[in-house]
N, C-alpha and C positions, 0 to 999 in steps of 0.2 A: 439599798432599797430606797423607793421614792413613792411618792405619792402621786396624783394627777394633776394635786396643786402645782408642783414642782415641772411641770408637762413648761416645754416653752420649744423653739423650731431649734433642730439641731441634734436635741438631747438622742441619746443613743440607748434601746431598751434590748435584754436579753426576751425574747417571746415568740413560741414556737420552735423550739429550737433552732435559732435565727438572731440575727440581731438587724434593728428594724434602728433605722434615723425618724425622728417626726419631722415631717415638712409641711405638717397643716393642724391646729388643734383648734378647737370653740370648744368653750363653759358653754353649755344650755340649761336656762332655770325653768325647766315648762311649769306654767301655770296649776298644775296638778302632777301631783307623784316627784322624785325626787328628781335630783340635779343630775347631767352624765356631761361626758367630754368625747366630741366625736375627732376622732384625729384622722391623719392619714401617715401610714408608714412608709418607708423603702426601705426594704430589704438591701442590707451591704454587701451581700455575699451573689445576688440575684438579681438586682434593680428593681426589681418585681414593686408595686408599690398595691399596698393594703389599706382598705379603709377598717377600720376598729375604732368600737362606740366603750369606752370604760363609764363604769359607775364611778361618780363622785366620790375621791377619798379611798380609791381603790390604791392598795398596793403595788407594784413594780419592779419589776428586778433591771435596776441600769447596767451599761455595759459602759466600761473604760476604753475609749478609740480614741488614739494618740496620731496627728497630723506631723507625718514628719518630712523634712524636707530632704531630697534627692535630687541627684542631676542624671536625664536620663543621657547614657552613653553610646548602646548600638544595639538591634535588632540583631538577632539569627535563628537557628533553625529551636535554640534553648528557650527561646522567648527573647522580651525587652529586658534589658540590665541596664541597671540604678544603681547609682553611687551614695550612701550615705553622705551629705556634706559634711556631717561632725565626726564619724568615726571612719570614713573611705572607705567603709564596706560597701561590697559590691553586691547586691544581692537579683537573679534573674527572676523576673514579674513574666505570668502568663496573659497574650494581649486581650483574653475576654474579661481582665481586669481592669482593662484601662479603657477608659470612653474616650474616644474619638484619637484611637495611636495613631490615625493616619495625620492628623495634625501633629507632631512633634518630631521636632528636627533636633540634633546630636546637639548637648550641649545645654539642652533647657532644664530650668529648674522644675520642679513637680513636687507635688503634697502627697505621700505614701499615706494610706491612711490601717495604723496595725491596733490590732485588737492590743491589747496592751499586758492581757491575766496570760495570752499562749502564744504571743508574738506570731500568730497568723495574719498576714496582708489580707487586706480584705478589700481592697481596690487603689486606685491613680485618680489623683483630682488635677487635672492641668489648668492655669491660670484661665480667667476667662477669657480674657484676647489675645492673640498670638499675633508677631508679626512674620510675615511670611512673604518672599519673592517669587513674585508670577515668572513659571520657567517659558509657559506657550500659551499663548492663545490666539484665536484668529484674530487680525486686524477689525476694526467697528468701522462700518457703513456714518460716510457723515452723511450728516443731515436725520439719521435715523432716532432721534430722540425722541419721537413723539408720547413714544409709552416707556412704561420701567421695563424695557426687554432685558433680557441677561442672557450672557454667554457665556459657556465654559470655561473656564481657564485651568492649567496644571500647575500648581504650587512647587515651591524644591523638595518638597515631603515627598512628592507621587500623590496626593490627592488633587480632586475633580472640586473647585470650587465656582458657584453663579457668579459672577460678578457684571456689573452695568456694561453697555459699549463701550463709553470712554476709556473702558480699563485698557490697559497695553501691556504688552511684553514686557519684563524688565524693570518693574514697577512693585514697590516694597507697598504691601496690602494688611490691613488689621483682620482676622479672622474668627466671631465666635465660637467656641469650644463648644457649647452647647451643644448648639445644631448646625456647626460646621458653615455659616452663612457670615457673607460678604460683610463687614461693618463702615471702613471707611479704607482714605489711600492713605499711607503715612509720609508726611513732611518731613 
């Protein structure tokens, strides 16, 4: 149990039968009537993200999510399968658990993220930049720089990333996980 005092970004609440991460909290002292803490939640099981107002001093049931580190291994028709790095266990992940599968390539590390009281997965956190080699894209128009135009390109994953003209075939590329977009070229 916790309080709202205790409220800070990250913490992990059981509520609604659910378990919700905070990614946004404020104290408000309004000038009349009491104190509250408006948060915003994301659901870990749903991504689904909540806004909920607690009264100051209100109680909370937390949940224990343990970040553990895996090396993801190969896709099939089972799902992605993850390698424990400390005990080799191998355990198959369903991909609407993992944000942005289409970025990860055989071989990467990733953060499993498991309830910790009934060892249910409850999602894939992949690092936030990947580096990744452009398999195709069209050649760039010289001279065409005058605006930030972007072109397709196909990653060695099979995903579809914008990247500027200059970019070329063959060329090892930084990718944020987020939202899947272009960040730099890597040296």
């Amino acid at each position: 149990m916790a309080s709202t005092a205790d409220f800070k970004n990250g913490l992990c609440l059981e509520f609604n039968h659910d378990i919700f991460a905070i990614t946004e909290f404020q104290h408000v002292k309004p000038g009349k009537g009491a104190a509250f803490v408006r948060t915003k939640l994301k659901s870990l099981t749903t991504g689904k993200v909540l806004d909920k107002t607690f009264n100051a001093g209100e109680k909370v049931t937390t949940a224990r999510v343990e970040k553990r580190q895996h090396q993801f291994l190969y896709a099939d028709d089972m799902g992605h399968h993850f390698m424990d790095t400390e005990s080799f266990e191998q355990i198959p992940i369903e991909e609407k658990l993992i944000n942005r599968a289409d970025l990860m390539k055989e071989g990467q590390l990733v953060d499993v993220l498991v309830h910790a009281e009934n060892e249910t997965v409850l999602g894939v956190e992949l690092p936030p930049f990947v580096e990744l080699m452009i398999t195709y894209t069209e050649p760039g128009i010289k001279g065409d720089t005058a605006t930030n135009a972007l072109k397709p390109a196909t990653v060695e994953t099979g995903a579809t990333v914008m990247v500027p003209l200059f970019v070329d075939q063959d060329i090892m590329i930084k990718v944020d996980t987020r939202d899947g977009s272009y960040s730099e070229r890597v040296k």
